[in-house]
N, C-alpha and C positions, 0 to 999 in steps of 0.2 A: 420184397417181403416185408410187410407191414406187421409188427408186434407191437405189445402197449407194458409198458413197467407201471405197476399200479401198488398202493400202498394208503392204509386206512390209521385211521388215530381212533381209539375208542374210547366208554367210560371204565370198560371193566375187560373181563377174556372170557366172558358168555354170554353168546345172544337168547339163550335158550333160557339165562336166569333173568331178563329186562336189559340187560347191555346191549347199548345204542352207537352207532357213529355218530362221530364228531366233525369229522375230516377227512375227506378222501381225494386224493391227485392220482394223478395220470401223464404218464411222459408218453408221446408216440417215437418209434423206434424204424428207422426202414432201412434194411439188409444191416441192421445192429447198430445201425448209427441213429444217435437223438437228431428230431426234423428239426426240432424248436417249438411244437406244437404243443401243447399240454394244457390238462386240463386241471381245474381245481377250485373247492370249495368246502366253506364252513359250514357246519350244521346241528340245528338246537334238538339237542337228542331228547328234550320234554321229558327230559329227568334232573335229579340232583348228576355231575362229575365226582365220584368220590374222591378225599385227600392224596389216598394212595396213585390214583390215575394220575392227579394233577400233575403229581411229582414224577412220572415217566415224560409227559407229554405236555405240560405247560400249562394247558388249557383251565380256564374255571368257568362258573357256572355266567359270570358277568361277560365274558371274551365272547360269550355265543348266544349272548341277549340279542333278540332282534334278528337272527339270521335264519334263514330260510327251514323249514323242515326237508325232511329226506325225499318225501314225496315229492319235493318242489324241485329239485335239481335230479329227479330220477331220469329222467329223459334226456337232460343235455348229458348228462355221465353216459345212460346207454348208446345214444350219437355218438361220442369221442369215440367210446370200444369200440362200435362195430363189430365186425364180427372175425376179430383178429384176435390171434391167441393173446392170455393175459399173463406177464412175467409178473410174482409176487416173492417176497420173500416172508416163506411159511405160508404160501399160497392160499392151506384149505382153512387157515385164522380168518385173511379175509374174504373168501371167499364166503366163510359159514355167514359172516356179519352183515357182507352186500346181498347174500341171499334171504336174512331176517329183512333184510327192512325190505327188498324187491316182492316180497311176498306180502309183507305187513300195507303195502300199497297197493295189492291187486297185481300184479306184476310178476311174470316168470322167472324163474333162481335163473343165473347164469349155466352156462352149459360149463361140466366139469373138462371133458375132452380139448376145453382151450386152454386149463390150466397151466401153466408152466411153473413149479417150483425152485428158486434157486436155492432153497435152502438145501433141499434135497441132490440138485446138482453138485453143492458143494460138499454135502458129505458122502456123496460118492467119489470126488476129488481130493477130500483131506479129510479120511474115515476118521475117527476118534482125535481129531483137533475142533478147536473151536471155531463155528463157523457161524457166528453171531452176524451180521452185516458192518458193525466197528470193527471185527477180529477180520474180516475179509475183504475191508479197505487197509490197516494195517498189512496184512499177507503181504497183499496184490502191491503195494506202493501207491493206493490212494490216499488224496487230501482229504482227512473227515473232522480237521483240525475244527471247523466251524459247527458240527454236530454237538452243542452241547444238549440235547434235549431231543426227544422223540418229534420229528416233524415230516409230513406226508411228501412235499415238496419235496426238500432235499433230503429224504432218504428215497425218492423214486430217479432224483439224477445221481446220487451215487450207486443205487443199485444198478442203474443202466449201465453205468463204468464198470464195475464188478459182475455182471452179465455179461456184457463183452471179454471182458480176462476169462471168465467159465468157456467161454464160448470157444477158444484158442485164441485170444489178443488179436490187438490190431494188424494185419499184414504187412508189411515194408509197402509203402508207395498206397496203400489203402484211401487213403484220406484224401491225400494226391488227387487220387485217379475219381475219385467222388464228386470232388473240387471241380477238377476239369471235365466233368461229365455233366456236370448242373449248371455250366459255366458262372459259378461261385468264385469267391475272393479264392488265392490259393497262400494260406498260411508258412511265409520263411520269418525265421527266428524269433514267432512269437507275434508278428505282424501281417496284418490281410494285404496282400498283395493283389492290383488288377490285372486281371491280363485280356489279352485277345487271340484268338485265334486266326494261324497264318498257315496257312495250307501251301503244302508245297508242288510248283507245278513242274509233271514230268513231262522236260521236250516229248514232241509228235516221233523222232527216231528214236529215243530211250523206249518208249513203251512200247513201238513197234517191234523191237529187239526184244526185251522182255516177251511179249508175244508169241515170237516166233521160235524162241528158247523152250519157253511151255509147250507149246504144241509138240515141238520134236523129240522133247526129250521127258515130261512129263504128262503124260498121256492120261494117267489116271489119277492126276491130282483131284482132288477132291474138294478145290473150291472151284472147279469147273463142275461139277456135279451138283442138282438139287439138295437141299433147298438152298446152298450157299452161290451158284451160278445166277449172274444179274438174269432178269427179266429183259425178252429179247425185245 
């Protein structure tokens, strides 16, 4: 299952009154785990940044001399999404602003139905607490120590960690089994460990015993049955 955590930087909180992006990432996500893939890019919103913007999000009007307009990176951004739902937190913010400029380009809004909001997830989890994305790295026991400033990057790898705690946490052996299914490093105590796989072989009389076991006495196991039964 392929999902994308996405998160925008802007000048202002209306597209609707000339507020432009600035910067938008993209983490890709598959069955809730980050691949490592992610997208990301600066962009010269062909306006002033007001004071008040700079001071959430860093940015000035000199940091995005020179870089591409919105129109220029519309394409490889619609590439990365595909057509995988979108984790946001406060979703229909950026949502409104990737659909201002998708349109300002000639270019279809986003489809809402792939929205994913976790703001909303978490205040159906923690109704009347604060569920800011610091207040729900604090909650949850994430590092957001390095957060000092609004940034698209790393606030789309921590939301992916706080998306998976929404989600119900990591399972016991999760990671593990992810590991060994990608034949990936397999992480103990902090360190990537190699391994290989050793399959173990059953004597010709063990399995024929086994065999002989199921026939007689499990008739209607059910990994003898379609569609779990080998191909004869």
């Amino acid at each position: 299952m392929r999902q994308v955590v996405l998160d925008t930087e802007t000048t202002g909180l209306d597209p609707l009154q000339g507020d432009r992006v600035i910067e938008v990432a993209a983490v890709e996500l598959v069955n809730l785990l980050p691949t490592g893939a992610s997208f990301h890019r600066l962009v010269n919103p062909k306006r002033d940044i007001p004071a008040e913007a700079t001071r959430v999000h860093g940015f000035t009007n000199a940091d995005l001399e020179g870089k591409p307009g919105f129109e220029e990176v519309a394409e490889d951004l619609l590439a990365f999404l595909g057509d995988s739902p979108i984790i946001a937190h406060n979703a229909p913010f950026d949502f409104g602003f990737l659909d201002a400029e998708l349109l300002r380009c000639g270019r279809k809004p986003l489809d809402r139905s792939r929205m994913v909001d976790s703001l909303d997830m978490a205040k159906q989890r923690y109704p009347g607490m604060p569920n800011s994305l610091d207040a729900l790295c604090r909650r949850l026991g994430i590092d957001n120590s390095m957060r000092t400033s609004h940034n698209a990057v790393l606030d789309c790898k921590l939301l992916a960690e706080v998306y998976l705690e929404l989600m119900g946490g990591k399972q016991p052996g999760f990671e593990l089994a992810a590991a060994l299914a990608g034949n990936g490093p397999v992480l103990v105590d902090g360190e990537a460990v190699s391994w290989t796989a050793r399959p173990i072989a059953v004597p010709d009389d063990r399995a024929a015993a086994h065999q002989g076991f199921v026939a007689s006495k499990l008739k209607e196991a059910i990994w003898l049955k379609p569609p779990f039964a080998p191909e004869a």
